[in-house]
N, C-alpha and C positions, 0 to 999 in steps of 0.2 A: 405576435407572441414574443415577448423575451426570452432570451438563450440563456440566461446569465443575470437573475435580476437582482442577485446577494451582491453583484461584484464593486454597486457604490459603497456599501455599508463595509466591508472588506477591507477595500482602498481608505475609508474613513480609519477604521481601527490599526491598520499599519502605520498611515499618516503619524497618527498617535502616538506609537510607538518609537515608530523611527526617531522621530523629533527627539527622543530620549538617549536615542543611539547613534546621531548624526557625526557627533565627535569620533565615530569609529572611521568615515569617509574619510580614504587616504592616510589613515593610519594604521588600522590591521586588517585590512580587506586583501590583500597580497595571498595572504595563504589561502584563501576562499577560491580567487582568482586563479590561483596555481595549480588548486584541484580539479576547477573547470578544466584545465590547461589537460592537466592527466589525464581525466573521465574521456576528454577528446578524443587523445590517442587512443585509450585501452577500448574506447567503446567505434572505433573503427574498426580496430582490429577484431570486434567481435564479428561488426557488420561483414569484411568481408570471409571466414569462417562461414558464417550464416549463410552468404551468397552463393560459397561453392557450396555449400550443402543442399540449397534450392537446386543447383544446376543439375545436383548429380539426382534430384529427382523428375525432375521434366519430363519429357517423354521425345521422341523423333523432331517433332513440333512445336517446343519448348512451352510444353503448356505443363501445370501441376497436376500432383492428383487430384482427383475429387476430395475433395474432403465433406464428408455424410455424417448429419445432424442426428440425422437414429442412430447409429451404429458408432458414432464418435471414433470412425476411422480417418484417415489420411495423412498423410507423410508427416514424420516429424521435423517440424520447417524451424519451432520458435527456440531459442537458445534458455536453457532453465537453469542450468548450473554444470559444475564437471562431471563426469561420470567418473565409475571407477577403476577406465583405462586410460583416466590422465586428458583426455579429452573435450570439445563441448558437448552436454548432452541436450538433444531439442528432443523439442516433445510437440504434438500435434494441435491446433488451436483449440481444442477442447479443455487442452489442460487446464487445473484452475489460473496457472502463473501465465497462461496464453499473454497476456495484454501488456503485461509489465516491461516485457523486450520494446513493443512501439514507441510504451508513454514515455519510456527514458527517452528516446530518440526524439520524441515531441519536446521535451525539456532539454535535451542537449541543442534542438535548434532554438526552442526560445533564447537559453543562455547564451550562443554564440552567434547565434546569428547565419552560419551555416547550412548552404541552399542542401548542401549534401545529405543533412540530417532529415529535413523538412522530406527530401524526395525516396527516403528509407524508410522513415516515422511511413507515410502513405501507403508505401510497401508491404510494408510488414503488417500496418493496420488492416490490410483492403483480404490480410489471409483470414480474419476475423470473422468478416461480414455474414457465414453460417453458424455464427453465436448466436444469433440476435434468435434462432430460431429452435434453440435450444430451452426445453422447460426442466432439463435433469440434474441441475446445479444451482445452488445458492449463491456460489463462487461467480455469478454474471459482473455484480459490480465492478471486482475486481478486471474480470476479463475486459468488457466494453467500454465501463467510463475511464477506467486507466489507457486506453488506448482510439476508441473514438472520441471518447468526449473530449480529450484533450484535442484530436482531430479538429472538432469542431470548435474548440475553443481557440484555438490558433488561429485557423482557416476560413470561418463558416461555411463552409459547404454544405451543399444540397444534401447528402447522404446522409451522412454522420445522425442529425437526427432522428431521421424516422426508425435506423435499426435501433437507435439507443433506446423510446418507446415499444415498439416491440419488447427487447431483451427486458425491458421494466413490466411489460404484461408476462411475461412469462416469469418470472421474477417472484410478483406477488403471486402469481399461481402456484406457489409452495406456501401460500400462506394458510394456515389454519384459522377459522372465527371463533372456536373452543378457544384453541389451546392459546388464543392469541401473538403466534409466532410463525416466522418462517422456516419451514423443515430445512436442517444442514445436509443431511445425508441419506443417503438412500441404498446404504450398507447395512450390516455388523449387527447387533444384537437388540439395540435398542428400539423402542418403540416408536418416538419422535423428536430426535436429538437434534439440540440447536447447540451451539458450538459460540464460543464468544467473536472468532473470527468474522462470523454473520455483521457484527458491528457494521465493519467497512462496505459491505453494500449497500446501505442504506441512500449513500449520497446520491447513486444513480436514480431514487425514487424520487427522492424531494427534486429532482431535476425534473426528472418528468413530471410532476406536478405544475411544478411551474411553466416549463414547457406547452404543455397540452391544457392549464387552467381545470384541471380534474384531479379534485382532491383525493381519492382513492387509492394515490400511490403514498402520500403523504400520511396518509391515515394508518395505513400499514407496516410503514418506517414507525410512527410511534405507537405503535400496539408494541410492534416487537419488540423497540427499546425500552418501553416501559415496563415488560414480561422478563426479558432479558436484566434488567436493572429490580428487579424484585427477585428475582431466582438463583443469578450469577454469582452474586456478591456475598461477601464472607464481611464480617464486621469491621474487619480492619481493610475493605474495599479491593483487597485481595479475589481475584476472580477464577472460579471453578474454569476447566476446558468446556468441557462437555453436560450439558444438563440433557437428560431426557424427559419428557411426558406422556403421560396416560391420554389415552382419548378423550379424556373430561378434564384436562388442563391441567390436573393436579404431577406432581414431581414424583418420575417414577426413579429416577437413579442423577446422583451428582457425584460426578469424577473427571477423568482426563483421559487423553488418548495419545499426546503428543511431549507432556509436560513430566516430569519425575516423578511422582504419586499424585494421587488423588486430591490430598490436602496441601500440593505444593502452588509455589507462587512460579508460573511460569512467565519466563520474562516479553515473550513475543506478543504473548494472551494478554499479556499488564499494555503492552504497547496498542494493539487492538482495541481493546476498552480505553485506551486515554483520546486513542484518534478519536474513536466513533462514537464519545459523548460528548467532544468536542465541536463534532459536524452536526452532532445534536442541535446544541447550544447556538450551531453557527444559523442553521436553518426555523429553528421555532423561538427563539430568545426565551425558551422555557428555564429559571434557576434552579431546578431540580437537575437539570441537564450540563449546568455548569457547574454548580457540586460536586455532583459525579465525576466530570472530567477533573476540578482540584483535589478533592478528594484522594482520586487513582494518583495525580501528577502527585501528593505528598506522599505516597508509601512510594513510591518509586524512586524518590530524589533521599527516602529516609532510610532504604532496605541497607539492612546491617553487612550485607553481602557485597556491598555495589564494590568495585574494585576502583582502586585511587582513580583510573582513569576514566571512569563512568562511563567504559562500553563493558554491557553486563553476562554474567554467564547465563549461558543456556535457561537454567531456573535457577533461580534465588535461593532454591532451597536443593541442588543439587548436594549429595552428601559425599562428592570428591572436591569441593570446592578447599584449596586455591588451584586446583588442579581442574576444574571441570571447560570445557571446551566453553569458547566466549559465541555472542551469536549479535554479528554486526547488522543483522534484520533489525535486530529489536530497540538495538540504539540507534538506527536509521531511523525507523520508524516514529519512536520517541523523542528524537528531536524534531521531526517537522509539525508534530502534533505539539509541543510542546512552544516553539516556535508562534504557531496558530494560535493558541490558549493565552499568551502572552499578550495578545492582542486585544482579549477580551474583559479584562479585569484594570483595576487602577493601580493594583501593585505587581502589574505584571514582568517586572524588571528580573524577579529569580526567577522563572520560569523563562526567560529570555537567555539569561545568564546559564542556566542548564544545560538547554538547545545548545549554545555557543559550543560551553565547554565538551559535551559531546562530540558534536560537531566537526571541530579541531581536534580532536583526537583520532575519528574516523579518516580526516586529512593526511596522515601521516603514518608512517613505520607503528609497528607492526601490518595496518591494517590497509592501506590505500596500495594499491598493485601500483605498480610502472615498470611496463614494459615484459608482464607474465602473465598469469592469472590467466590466460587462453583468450584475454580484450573483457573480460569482468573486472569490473573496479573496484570492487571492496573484497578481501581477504576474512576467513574466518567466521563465517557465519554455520548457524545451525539448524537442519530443516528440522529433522523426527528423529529424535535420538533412539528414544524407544525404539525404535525399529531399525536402527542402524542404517539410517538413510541418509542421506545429506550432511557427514560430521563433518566440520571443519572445509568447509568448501562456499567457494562462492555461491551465490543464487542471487534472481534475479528482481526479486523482491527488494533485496538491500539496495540494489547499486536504484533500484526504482526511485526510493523513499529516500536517501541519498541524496540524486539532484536534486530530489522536491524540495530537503531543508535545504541546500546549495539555492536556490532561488529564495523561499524562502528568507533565510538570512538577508540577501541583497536587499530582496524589499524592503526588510527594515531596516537596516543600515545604509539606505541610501545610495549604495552602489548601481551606477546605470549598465542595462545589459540592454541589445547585444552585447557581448564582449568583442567579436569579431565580424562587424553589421559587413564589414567589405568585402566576408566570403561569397 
């Protein structure tokens, strides 16, 4: 069975690309290379933070707590962002961001090459492994292929994929055959709310499909994106947060939960929708699916809000803008997706040119820490304003999607990584 059966076609559209952008080798790769350089230090410094805080929960015999798949209890091990005594705050591998501390670590050793990363990435992954056996989140994608799959994509090991089939049975077991979607939440008022963030799990299903040759996981990624792409979308491809449904499929409420009103353009939700039509596109070669993904990527590169430096505010339609708090998730995010999308069209140069400028601006003052930040490496991000949660603070989503366009970028520009193969 193939692990990885997209990764010729991949390598074909980069090739592609790159060739267009080869003249950048050895000309302005330096500053790409000089963030690796930072991401290094700030995300050691996170690793050890992290590690005394493993220690001080051990027990006599240096073993963990339990951590229980019903009860979604045990120690808060995984680092998620700062809290609000200035500190790091972790949170238990249940949480939805559980995964994202590893996969950086997986991506910090790819980029440098780094045995140190490779045997933390393991570490941190292996507190994971009672995800796979969890059916009460939507959020698995995010939890196990950001953090085992890369495992296994690195490494091959034995492990990695049988829990990552698991977590994809469990997965689609929030699927509805009505409503043709996968439930987001299992909160708050609504009847069956899917949420645009659902996008980004999907990659872990079309993996197991091909994985395991059982179409069933695959089937259920395009139910839901096809549900989610008929429901979501507002005309000018602006996407609601939060859709819910009635038991007979039909739309019982469209609004938000995370974004400025109901009819606003939230900038993280625009980044979620640009990725996860794009892994669409990447996985079915359906053009319905790369519409959508160019579509989202024009109102994104056109929003009248963007600021000169096109890392964007919170939502587009905050109503203290130039004032409103900036959120470097979303411009992380948006460039490595846009990055990707680049790959896939004949005039993918602006959308390359995007990415970049992005990119480099995430590289640098205001936004890139060195030598603060508590070993988080991007500055300024925004989790839940609404709710006064995460303003202006790191998390660990950014610095995720970060090195991914930091990689990214390399590949098509022709830069060879490791960076530092001699560690």
């Amino acid at each position: 069975m193939k692990l990885f059966t997209r990764s010729a076609a991949v390598l074909l559209a980069i090739f592609m690309v790159s060739c267009s952008n080869s003249n950048k080798e050895g000309q302005n790769e330096n500053w790409a290379k000089n963030a690796v350089e930072i991401a290094d230090a700030q995300l050691k410094v996170l690793v050890q933070k992290s590690d005394e805080n493993m220690d001080q929960k051990r027990d006599s015999e240096g073993n963990l707590p339990t951590v229980n798949a019903e009860s979604k209890s045990g120690a808060k091990l995984l680092p998620r962002s700062i809290g609000k005594n200035g500190k790091v705050r972790f949170e238990n591998p249940f949480d939805w961001t559980s995964g994202f501390f590893p996969g950086t670590l997986w991506y910090q050793y790819e980029l440098t090459g780094d045995e140190f990363f490779k045997e933390k990435a393991k570490e941190y992954t292996a507190l994971l492994k009672e995800v796979s056996n969890y059916p009460g989140t939507h959020d698995l994608g995010f939890m196990m292929f950001c953090s085992y799959g890369n495992q296994l994509r690195l490494t091959h090991d034995a492990e990695s994929a049988p829990l990552m089939v698991s977590t994809a049975d469990n997965l689609i077991s929030r699927f509805d055959p009505t409503i043709k979607a996968i439930r987001s939440w299992d909160f708050g008022k609504w009847n069956f709310p899917v949420i645009i963030d659902n996008m980004m799990n999907l990659e872990l299903l079309f993996w197991a499909s091909e994985y395991t040759n059982d179409p069933k996981y695959r089937e259920v990624a395009i139910e839901h994106a096809n549900t989610t792409l008929k429901h979501h979308f507002r005309d000018d491809m602006s996407s609601y947060h939060v859709i819910s449904y009635n038991n007979d499929g039909t739309v019982e409420s469209k609004g938000t939960f995370q974004g400025y009103a109901d009819d606003s353009d939230w900038a993280r939700g625009q980044g979620w929708a640009l990725y996860g039509y794009t892994v669409m596109y990447r996985f079915t070669q359906d053009p319905v699916y790369l519409k959508a993904a160019q579509d989202i990527a024009h109102l994104i590169m056109t929003e009248e809000t963007m600021p000169d430096d096109q890392i964007p505010y919170w939502d587009f339609d905050a109503d203290d803008i130039p004032n409103a708090p900036r959120d470097v998730s979303a411009a992380a995010l948006i460039s490595s997706a846009l990055f990707e999308l680049s790959t896939m069209v004949e005039d993918g140069q602006n959308y390359f040119n995007q990415a970049e400028v992005m990119l480099k601006n995430l590289s640098k003052e205001p936004y890139l820490a060195n030598g603060d930040n508590e070993g988080f490496i991007l500055k300024h991000a925004t989790g839940h304003l609404p709710a006064n949660s995460e303003i202006d603070t790191p998390l660990n989503y950014a610095d995720y999607y970060y090195v991914e366009a930091l990689k990214r970028y390399f590949d098509l520009t022709g830069v060879k990584y490791p960076l530092n193969a001699n560690k």
